[in-house]
C-alpha positions in Angstrom: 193.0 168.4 90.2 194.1 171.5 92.8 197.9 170.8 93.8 197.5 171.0 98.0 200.8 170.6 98.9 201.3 174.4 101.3 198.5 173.6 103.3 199.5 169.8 103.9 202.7 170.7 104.7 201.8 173.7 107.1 198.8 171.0 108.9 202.0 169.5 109.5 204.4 172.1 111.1 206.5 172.6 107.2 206.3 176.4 106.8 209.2 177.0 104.3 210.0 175.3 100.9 213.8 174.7 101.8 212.4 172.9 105.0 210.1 170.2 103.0 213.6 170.3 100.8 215.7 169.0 103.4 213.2 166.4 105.1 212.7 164.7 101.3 216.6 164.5 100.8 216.8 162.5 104.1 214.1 160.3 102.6 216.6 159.8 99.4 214.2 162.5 97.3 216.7 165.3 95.9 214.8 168.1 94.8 216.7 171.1 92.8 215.8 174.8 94.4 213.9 175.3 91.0 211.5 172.3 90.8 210.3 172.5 94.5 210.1 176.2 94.0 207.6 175.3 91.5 206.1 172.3 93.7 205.9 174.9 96.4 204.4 177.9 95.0 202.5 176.4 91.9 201.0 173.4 89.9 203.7 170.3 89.5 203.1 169.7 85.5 204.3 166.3 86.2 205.4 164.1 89.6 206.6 160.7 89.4 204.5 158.4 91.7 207.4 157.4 93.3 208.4 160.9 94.6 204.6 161.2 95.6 204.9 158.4 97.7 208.3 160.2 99.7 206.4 163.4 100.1 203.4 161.4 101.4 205.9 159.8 103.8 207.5 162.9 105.0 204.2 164.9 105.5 202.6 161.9 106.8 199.7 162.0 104.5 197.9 160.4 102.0 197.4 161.0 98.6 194.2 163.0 98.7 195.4 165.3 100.9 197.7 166.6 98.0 195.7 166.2 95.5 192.1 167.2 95.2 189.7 166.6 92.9 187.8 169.0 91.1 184.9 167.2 88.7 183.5 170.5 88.2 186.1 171.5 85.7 185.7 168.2 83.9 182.8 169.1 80.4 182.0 166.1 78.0 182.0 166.5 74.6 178.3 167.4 73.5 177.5 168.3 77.2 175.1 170.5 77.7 176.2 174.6 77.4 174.7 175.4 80.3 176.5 173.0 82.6 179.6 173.9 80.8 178.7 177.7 81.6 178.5 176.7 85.2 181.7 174.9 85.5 183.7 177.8 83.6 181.7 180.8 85.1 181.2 181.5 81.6 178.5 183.8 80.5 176.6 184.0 76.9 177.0 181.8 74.3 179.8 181.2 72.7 180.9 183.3 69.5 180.6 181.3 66.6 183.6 179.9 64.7 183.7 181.0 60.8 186.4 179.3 58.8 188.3 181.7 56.7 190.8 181.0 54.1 194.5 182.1 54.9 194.0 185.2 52.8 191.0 186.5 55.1 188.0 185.8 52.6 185.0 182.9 53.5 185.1 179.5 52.4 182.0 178.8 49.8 178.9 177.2 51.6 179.2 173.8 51.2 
């Protein structure tokens, strides 16, 4: 998921960080400087659905306008490595992984 919430608020006439601040807290949604600095400028790690709801209320939007989905970044296990290449803009095959005991030396072929 790609956290939207700059250009929702700016679609909306919010250009500064302390500004969304202020509307929330007249909706009852007291944000510290620090975590809507981070809500602001980066990628929440976690948002209660409760405090989604206020933003969506203030900004007068809906959930997908905050929050957009991005399937391409989502691999299977087993999928195939080319899709995977695709969605990580990796080249080449992977290196292969070769367990090693603690000391450096190879395991014995099983």
């Amino acid at each position: 998921m790609r956290w939207n919430l700059r250009l929702t608020a700016a679609n909306k006439g919010i250009w500064k960080a302390s500004e969304l601040q202020r509307s929330l807290a007249g909706h009852g949604l007291v944000i510290s400087a620090g975590k809507m600095s981070g809500l602001w400028s980066g990628q929440p790690v976690s948002l209660k659905l409760e405090d989604l709801d206020v933003i969506c209320v203030v900004l007068g939007c809906e959930i997908g306008d905050l929050l957009i989905p991005e399937p391409q970044k989502v691999t299977r296990p087993g999928q195939d490595t080319d899709v995977q290449q695709a969605a990580t803009g990796s080249s080449g095959p992977a290196p292969a992984v070769v367990p090693r005991r603690r000391d450096g030396r190879s395991l014995p072929p099983m």
